[in-house]
N, C-alpha and C positions, 0 to 999 in steps of 0.2 A: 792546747793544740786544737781544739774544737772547737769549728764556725770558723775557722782561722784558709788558707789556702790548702793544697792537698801537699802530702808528705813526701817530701824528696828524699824516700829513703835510703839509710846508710846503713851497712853490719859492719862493725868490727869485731876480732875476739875480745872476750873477758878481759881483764886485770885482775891481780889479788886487791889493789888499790879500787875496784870496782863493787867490790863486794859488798859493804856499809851501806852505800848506794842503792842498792840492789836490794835488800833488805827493807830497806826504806820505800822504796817504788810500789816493790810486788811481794809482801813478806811471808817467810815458808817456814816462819817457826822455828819448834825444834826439830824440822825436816830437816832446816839448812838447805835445801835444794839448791841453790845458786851456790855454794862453798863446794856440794859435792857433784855437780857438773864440771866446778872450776876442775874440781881435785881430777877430775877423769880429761882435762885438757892438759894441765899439767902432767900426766901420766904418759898422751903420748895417744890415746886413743878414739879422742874426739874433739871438735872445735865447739866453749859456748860463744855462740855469737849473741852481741846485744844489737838493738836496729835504734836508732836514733833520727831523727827528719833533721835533714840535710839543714833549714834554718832554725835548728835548735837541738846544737849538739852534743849540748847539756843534760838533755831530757831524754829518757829512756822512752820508746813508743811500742818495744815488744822484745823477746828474747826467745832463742831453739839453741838448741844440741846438734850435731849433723856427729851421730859414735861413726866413727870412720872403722871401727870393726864391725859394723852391722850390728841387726836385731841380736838382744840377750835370745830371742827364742827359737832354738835350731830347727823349727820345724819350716821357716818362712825360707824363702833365697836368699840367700848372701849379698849384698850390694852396702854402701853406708846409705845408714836410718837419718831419717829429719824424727826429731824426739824432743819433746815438749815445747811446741811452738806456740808463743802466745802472744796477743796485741793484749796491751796495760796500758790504763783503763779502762775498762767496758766502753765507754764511750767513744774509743775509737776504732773498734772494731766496725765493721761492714764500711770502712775506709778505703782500701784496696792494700792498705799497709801488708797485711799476713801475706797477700797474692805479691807484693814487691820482695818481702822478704822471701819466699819460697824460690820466686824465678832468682836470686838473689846469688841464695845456696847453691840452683842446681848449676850457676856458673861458675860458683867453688867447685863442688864436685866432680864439671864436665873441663876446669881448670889442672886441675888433682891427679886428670886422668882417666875418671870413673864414668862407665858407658849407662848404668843403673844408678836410680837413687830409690827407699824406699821409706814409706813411713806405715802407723797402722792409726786405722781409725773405728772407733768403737759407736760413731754416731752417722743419721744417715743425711744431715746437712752436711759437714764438712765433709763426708764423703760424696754427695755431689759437685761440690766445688771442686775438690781433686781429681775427681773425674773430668768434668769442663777444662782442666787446668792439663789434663794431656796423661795424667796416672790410669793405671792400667788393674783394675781388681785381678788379682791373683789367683784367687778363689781358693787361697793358705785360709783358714780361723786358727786365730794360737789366744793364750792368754798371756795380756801385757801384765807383768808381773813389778810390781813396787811397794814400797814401804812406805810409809810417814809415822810420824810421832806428834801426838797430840801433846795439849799446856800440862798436862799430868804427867808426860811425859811416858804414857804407855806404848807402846811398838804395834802399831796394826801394819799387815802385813793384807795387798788387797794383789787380786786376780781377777781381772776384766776383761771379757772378751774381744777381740779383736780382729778387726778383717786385715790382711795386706794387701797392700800397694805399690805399685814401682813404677817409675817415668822413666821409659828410655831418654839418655840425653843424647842422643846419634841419631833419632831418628828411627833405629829399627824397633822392634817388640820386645818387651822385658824377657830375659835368656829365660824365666820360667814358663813363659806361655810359647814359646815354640815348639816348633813339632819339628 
């Protein structure tokens, strides 16, 4: 995809038949990460979406989560989270892909129903983007809480800290910054 024209990007949801795939692109170990995103779409509680460039729809160019139950961390406001959004390969990031994908979801979202969308970000570049991009700091800090499993197969359990985020999709101010 690089050097190549810009990405007409596409999301659809996951497949089980997607999976192998998936693995193969962007691989998450013995995290599984892409099986247990699937498994939480399949449950009914979130969509993973894969982004693909419109002429080449074969090829994965990035993948997020949108939990339509919100942040796991009850300390944040309730809206659905965008959760592990990424452009694969490095080499296509600073594309505009991640920003196609984002405005992408929030027409899923503001499609769905949903007046709020939220994510958290633990870095102070992409949390400039999302700012520029119409997200609103919250001025929530929680810790994003996950697991992975390394090749030994030991269980690390990590706590990062996090700021929250929310883009009105209506136009008005996220319901927790009002007064």
């Amino acid at each position: 995809m690089s050097g190549m024209q810009p990405c007409d990007v596409v999301l659809r949801p996951c497949t089980a038949a997607d999976l192998p795939a998936l693995e193969d692109w962007a691989p998450t170990g013995n995290s599984r990460t892409h099986a247990m995103r699937f498994s939480h779409q399949e449950a009914g509680d979130s969509t993973y979406y894969l982004a693909t460039c419109r002429q080449d729809p074969d090829t994965f160019v990035g993948s997020c989560e949108i939990r339509w139950t919100g942040c796991a961390a009850s300390e944040v406001p309730r809206c659905p989270e965008v959760n592990g959004l990424q452009v694969w390969p490095e080499v296509l990031r600073s594309q505009g892909i991640g920003t196609r994908m984002l405005g992408l979801l929030e027409e899923e979202a503001r499609a769905r129903g949903h007046h709020e969308l939220g994510l958290g970000v633990d870095d102070s570049g992409p949390k400039r983007l999302y700012l520029r991009l119409g997200y609103v700091d919250t001025g929530h800090d929680y810790l994003d809480r996950y697991t992975w499993i390394d090749d030994a197969h030991q269980v690390h359990h990590v706590a990062d800290p996090a700021r929250w985020l929310m883009k009105p999709l209506d136009g008005e101010s996220p319901e927790s910054t009002r007064s």
